[in-house]
MARGU-433229 format. One record per residue (C-alpha): residue in one letter; x, y, z. Coordinates in steps of 0.001 Angstrom, whole numbers, padded with zeros to 6 digits, always signed. Example, Ala and Ser with C-alpha at 12.3 -4.5 7.8 and 13.67 -1.06 7.14 Angstrom:
# MARGU-433229
A+012300-004500+007800/S+013670-001060+007140/
END
This chain:
# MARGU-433229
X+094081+025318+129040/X+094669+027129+132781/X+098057+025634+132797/X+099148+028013+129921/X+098027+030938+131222/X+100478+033343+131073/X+101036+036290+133561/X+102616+038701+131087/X+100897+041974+130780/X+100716+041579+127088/X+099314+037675+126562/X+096838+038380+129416/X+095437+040895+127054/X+095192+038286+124391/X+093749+035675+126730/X+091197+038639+127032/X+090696+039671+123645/X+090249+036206+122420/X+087763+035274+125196/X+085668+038504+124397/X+085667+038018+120949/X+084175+034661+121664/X+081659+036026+123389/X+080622+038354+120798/X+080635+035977+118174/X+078461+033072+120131/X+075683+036181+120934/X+075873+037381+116857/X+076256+033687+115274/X+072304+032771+117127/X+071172+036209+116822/X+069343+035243+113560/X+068150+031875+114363/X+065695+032897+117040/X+062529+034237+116370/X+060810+037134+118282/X+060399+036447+122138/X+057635+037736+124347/X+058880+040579+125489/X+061039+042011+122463/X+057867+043855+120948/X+056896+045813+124215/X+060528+046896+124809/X+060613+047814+121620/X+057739+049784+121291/X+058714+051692+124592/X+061966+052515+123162/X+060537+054030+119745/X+057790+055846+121849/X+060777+057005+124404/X+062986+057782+121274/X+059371+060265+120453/X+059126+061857+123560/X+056379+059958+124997/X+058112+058052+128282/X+054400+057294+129905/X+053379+053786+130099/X+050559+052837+128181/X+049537+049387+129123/X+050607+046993+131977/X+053088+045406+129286/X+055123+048732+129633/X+055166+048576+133602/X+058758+047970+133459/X+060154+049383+130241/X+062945+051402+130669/X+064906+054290+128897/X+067480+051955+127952/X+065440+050031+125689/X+065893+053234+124071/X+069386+052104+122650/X+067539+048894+120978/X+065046+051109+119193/X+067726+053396+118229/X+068418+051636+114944/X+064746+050927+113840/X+063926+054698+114762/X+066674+056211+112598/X+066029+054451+109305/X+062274+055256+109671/X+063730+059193+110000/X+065996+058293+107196/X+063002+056919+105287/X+060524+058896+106188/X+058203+055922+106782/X+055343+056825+109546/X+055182+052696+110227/X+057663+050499+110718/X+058698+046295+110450/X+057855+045256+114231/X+060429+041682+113105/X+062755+044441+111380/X+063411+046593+114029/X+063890+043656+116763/X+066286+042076+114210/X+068057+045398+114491/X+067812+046147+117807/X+069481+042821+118813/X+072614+044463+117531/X+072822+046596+120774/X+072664+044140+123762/X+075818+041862+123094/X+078133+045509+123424/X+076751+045175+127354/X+077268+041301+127328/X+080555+042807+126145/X+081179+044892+129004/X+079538+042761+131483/X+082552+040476+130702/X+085046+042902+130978/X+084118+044144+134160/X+083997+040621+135543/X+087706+040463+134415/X+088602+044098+135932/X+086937+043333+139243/X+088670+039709+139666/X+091790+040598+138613/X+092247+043332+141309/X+090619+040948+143416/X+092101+037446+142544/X+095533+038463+140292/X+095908+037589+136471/X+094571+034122+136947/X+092246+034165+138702/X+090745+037167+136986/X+090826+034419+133540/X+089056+031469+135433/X+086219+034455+135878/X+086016+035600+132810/X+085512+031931+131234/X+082780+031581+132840/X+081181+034996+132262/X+082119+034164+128321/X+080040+030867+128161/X+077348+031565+130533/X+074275+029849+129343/X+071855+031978+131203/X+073740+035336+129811/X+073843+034000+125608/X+070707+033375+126161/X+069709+036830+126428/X+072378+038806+125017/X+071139+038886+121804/X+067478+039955+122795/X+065767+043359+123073/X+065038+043007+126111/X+066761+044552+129700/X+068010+041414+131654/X+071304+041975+130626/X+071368+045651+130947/X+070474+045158+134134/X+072687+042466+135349/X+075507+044632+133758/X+074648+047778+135264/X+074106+046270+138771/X+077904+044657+138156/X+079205+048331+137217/X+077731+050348+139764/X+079039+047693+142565/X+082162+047628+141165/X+082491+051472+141859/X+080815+050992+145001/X+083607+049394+146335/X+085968+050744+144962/X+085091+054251+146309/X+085074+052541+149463/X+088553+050907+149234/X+089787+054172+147729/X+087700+056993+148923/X+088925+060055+146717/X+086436+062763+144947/X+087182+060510+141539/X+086121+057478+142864/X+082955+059284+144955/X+081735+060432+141850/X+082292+057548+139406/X+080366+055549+141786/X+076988+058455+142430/X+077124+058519+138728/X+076922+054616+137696/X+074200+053892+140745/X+072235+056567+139841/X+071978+056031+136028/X+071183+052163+136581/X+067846+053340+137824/X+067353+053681+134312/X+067950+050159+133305/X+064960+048010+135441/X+063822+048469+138829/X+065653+045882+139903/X+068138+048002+140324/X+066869+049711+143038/X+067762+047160+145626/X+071124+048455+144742/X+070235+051167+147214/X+069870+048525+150128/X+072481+046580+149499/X+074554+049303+149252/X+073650+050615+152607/X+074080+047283+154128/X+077010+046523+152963/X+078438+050161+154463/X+076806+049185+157940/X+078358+045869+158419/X+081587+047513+157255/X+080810+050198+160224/X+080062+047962+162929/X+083151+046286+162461/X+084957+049255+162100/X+083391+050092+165554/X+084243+046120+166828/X+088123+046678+166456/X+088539+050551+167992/X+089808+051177+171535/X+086833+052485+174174/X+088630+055626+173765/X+089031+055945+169908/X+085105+055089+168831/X+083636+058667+169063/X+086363+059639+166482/X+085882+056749+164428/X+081767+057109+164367/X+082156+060662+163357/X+084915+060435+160730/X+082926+057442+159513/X+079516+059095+159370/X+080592+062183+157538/X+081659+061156+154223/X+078881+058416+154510/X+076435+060823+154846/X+077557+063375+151922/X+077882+060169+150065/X+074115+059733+150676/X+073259+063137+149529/X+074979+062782+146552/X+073328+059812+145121/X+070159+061663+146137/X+070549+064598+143844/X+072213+062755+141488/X+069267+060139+141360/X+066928+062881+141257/X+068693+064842+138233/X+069629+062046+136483/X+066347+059692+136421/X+064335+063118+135441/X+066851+064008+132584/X+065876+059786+131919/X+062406+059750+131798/X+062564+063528+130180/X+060811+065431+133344/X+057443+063787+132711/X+054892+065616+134742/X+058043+065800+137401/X+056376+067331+140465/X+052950+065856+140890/X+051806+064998+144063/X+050786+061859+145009/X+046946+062460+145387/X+046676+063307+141542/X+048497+059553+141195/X+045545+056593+140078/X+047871+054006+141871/X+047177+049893+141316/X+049237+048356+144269/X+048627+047437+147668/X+051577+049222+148472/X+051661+052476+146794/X+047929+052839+147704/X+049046+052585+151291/X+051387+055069+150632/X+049131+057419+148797/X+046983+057366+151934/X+049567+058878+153975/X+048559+062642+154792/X+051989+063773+154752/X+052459+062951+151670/X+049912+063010+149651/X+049910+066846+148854/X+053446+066869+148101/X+054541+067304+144792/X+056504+064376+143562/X+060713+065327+142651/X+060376+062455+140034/X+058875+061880+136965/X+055308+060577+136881/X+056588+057654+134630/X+059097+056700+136915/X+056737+056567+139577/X+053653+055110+137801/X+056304+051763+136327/X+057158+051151+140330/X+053470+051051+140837/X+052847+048896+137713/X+055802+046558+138489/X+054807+046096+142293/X+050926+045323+140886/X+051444+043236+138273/X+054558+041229+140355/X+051788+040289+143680/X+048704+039422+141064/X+050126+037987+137678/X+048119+040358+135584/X+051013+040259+133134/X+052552+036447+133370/X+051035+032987+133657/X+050695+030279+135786/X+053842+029325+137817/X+055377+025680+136796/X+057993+023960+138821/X+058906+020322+139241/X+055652+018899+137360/X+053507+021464+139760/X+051595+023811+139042/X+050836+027096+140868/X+047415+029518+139652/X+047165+032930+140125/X+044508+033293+143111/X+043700+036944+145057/X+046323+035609+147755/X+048708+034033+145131/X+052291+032840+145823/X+054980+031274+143980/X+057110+028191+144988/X+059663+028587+147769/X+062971+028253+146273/X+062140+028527+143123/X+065479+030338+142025/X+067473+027944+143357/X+066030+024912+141740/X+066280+026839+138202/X+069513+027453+139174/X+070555+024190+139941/X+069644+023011+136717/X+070096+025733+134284/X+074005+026710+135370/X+076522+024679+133855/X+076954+021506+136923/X+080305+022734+136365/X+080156+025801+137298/X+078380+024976+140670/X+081126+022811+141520/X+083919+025653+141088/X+081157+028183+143143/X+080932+025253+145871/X+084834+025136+145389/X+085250+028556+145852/X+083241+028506+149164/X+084859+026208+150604/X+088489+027796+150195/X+086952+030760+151472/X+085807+029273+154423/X+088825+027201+154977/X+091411+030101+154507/X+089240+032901+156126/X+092106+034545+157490/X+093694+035195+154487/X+091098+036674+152840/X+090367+040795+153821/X+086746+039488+153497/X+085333+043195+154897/X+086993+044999+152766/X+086787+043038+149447/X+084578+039751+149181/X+081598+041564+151563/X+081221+043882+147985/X+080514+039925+146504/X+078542+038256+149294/X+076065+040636+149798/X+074378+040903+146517/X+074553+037096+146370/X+072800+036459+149499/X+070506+039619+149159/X+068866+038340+145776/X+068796+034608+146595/X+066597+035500+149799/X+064799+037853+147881/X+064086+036422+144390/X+063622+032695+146379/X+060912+034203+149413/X+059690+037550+148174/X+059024+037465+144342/X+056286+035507+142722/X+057001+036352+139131/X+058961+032723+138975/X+058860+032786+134777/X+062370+032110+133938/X+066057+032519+135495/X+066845+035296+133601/X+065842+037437+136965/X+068085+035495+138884/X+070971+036111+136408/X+071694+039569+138371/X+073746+036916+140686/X+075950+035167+138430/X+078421+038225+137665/X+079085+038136+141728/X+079567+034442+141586/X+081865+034473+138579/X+084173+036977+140175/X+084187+035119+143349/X+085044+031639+141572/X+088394+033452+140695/X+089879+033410+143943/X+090478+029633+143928/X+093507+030301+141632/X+094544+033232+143682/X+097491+031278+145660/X+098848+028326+145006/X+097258+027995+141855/X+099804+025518+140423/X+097663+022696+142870/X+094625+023256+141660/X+095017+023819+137794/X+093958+020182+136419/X+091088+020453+138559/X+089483+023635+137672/X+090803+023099+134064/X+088806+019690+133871/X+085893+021629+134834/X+086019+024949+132784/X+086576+022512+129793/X+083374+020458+131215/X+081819+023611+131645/X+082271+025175+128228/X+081542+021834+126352/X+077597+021406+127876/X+077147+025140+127046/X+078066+024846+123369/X+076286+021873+122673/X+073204+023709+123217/X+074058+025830+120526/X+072513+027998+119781/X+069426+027098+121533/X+070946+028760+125023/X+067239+029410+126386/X+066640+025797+126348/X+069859+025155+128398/X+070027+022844+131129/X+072819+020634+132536/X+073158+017271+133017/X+071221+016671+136393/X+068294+017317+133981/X+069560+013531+132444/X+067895+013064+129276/X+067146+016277+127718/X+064137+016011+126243/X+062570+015572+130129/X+063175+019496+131002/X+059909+019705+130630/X+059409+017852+133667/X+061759+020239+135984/X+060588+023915+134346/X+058713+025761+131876/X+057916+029102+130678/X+061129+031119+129900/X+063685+029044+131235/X+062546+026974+128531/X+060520+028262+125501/X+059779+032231+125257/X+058765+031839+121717/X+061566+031869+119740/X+062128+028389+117888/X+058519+028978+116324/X+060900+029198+113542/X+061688+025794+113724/X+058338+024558+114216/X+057609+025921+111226/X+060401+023160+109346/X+059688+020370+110933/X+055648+020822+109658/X+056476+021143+106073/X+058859+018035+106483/X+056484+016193+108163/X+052923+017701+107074/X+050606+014646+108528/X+051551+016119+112226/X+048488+017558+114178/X+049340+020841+116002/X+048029+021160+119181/X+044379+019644+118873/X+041178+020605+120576/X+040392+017531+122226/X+042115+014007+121927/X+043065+012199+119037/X+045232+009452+117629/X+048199+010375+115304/X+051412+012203+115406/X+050689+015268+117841/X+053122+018396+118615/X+052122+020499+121360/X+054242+023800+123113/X+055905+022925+126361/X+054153+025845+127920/X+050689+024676+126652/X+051710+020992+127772/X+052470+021708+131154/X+049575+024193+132024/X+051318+027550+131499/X+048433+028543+129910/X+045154+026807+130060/X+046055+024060+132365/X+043357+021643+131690/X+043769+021869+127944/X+046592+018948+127408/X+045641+017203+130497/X+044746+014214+128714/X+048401+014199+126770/X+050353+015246+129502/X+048745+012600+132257/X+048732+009648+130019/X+051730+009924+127393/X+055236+010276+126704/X+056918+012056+124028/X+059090+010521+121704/X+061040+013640+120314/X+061063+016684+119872/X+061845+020284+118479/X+064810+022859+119932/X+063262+021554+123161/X+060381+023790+122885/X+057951+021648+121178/X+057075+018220+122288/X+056209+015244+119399/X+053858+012202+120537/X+052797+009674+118885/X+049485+008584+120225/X+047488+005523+119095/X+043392+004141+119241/X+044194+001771+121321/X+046256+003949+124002/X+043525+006534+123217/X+040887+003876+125026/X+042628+003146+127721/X+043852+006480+128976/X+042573+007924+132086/X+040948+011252+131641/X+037781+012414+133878/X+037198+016099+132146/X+034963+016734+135293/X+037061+015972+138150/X+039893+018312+136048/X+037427+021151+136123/X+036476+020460+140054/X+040134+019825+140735/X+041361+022999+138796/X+038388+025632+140765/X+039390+024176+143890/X+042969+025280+143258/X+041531+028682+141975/X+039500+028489+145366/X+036135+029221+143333/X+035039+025605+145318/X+035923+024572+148654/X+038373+022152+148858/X+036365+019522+150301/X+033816+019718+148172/
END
């Protein structure tokens, strides 16, 4: 495969056609074959009340809906204007809707390719974009209305331009790059970290500016550096300002913070500061009431279940927390093993050839965000319900994998060839069930149960498919009440005490599947006499389970 690669101008474009194309046709061949997820309903219903004129957030399901769910209504809210229908087909319009997100898995490819190539050269730039085609982690959610990839796209663009203004600081470039960081505050607060990282990626880049002047030259250099850094600043301020109230269509845009009925620790805290709290707001109220409803529902769980890693489980208590490293694991597992051997790869060059790298003024624009939202997502975030949070890392990685085949490429080509093809084969055999997706560490594939639930697993999709399996096999028992012999299916989530942890207990303590549906659905077949000798205590559960809550002292 790599050792064809071309470097003409005109088969590179192929190579990139072709691998786009594939893309686009693995998002619109499963696009059909999943049934609604959790979220697709709420982002949908944002985006028809957005495309209305109503931005506000109604319930704690909205606190992170965004205008761009807007596009993914767009098509269910014109054919009920063509139609003049007041209701509308809640499974018609997501079906619709899912039309919109692979043109951004589209362009979340492309840019991948742009930003290697000018990076890494022509091939390079191709070993990137492989592995931005068949990401797992990225099919699994282009094809959903929902903002993961929005936002892992946007958060791509906008650093793109970020360093490009800063390798090429002309008005063009200055503006491009105000313009896309600024408008991906419309996409998910996530985003908004974009603002730190940003700044300190612009600070290391100034102290080592600073490191390599003369005594004599530094006062020039500080002040020809500050300048332009600060009217950078106050550029993305206005434009954030103008463009994220021209988003969220000026909603009550100027009221001041005591008016506010905040939810969160921290915006209560802020609230209470007397400088502040009489001054009326430059932002929409719907911007600032999602930040509030994010930061709420993020520390308390109010909007997601219990956390489930590694057979543990995790409740929601007053002074919750998720599991340390949570990201990583899920990572570990749910990215093509391939993949993390090229990333591993691609460190180590790095490391090795150091001085042929202008690592300051190029892979910095790479290594931040990476390191940024692995500390953060692994230490600071306890909504730990699937990777697709974590997948605002991968287009960072991807681009960075490409400079293995930036010199001497000829070396390394059956070696990184072996493991694209590796890499591509684990992700299509999944097909098209990319949720599901894990790779091989996970051994027998039935058992990722065992490593992670909730999203990363089963969002409620292959209900579908549940639905085939019963009418070909209609003596199954779905989920029972208590125990009981026979053939049993039960929800991985429900299994592993996503929801109601004590419920399937009994099941999940004292049996062992023998197959399963898409992954997502777990078959046992459970007998009398394995029924009597099971180990259950429905008491100590309870005890065990309040302790955890901390309703009952642990020693107790």
């Amino acid at each position: 495969m790599l050792n064809q690669i071309p470097v003409s101008l005109k088969n590179t474009r192929l190579w990139v056609i072709v691998l786009l194309l594939c893309n686009l046709t693995l998002s619109l061949a499963s696009l059909h074959k999943k049934g609604e997820t959790g979220d697709e309903k709420y982002h949908l219903k944002y985006g028809l009340a957005y495309l209305s004129g109503h931005p506000e957030r109604s319930e704690y399901f909205m606190d992170s809906k965004m205008p761009i769910s807007a596009l993914n209504a767009l098509p269910a809210y014109l054919s009920s204007r063509i139609s003049k229908e007041t209701t509308f087909n809640v499974a018609s319009g997501i079906k619709q809707g899912r039309y919109i997100t692979p043109l951004f898995s589209l362009l979340f490819c492309f840019y991948i390719f742009i930003w290697s190539k000018k990076l890494y050269g022509v091939n390079g730039s191709i070993l990137s974009l492989i592995l931005a085609v068949f990401a797992p982690n990225m099919l699994a959610h282009s094809n959903l209305v929902t903002t993961d990839v929005f936002c892992a796209t946007a958060i791509l663009i906008a650093s793109y331009y970020f360093w490009k203004f800063y390798n090429q600081p002309n008005k063009k470039n200055a503006i491009i790059s105000v313009i896309a960081l600024a408008t991906s505050q419309l996409v998910k607060y996530t985003c908004i970290y974009l603002f730190l990282i940003f700044f300190a990626i612009a600070f290391i880049r100034f102290l080592r500016g600073c490191a390599k002047q003369e005594p004599e030259k530094l006062g020039g250099y500080v002040n020809n550096s500050i300048k332009p850094f600060l009217l950078y600043v106050l550029s993305v301020f206005f434009a954030f300002i103008i463009i994220v109230n021209i988003g969220f269509q000026f909603h009550k845009t100027g009221t001041p913070l005591k008016q506010y009925t905040f939810r969160s620790e921290l915006f209560k805290s802020i609230q209470n500061i007397p400088i502040l709290n009489s001054i009326p707001m430059p932002l929409p109220v719907a911007y600032i009431d999602g930040m509030d409803w994010v930061s709420f529902n993020e520390k308390t769980g109010v909007s997601y279940s219990n956390i489930y890693l590694l057979g543990k489980l995790k409740y929601k208590t007053a002074n919750f927390t998720g599991f340390k490293n949570y990201y990583t694991i899920a990572y570990l597992y749910k990215e093509p093993l391939a993949n993390i051997v090229l990333f591993s790869w691609a460190i180590i060059f790095a490391i090795i050839n150091f001085k042929k790298f202008k690592f300051f003024d190029n892979e910095l624009f790479l290594a931040v965000p990476i390191l940024f939202f692995w500390i953060y997502f692994n230490y600071f975030f306890n909504a730990q319900i699937g990777i697709r949070f974590f997948i605002v890392v991968l287009p960072f990685i991807y681009i960075f994998c490409g400079c293995i085949l930036k010199t001497n490429w000829k070396g390394k080509i059956i070696p990184a060839t072996i493991l694209i093809t590796w890499s591509i084969i684990s992700v299509l055999s999944y097909f098209p069930l990319y949720i599901s997706y894990f790779n091989e560490l996970v051994g027998k594939r039935m058992n990722s149960y065992k490593i992670l639930a909730d999203s990363n697993l089963h969002w409620g999709e292959n209900y579908g498919r549940l639905d085939e399996y019963r009418k070909q096999h209609p003596e199954v028992i779905f989920e029972p009440d208590s125990p009981r012999p026979g053939k049993i299916i039960v929800e991985v989530n429900w299994l592993v005490g996503v929801y109601q942890p004590l419920k399937f207990k009994w099941l999940r303590d004292n049996f062992k599947p023998v197959d399963h549906i898409a992954y997502s659905f777990l078959v046992y077949d459970v007998t009398i006499p394995q029924l009597q000798k099971m180990k259950w205590n429905p008491k100590q559960d309870l005890l065990e389970a309040m302790q955890e809550l901390g309703v009952v002292p642990k020693n107790q």
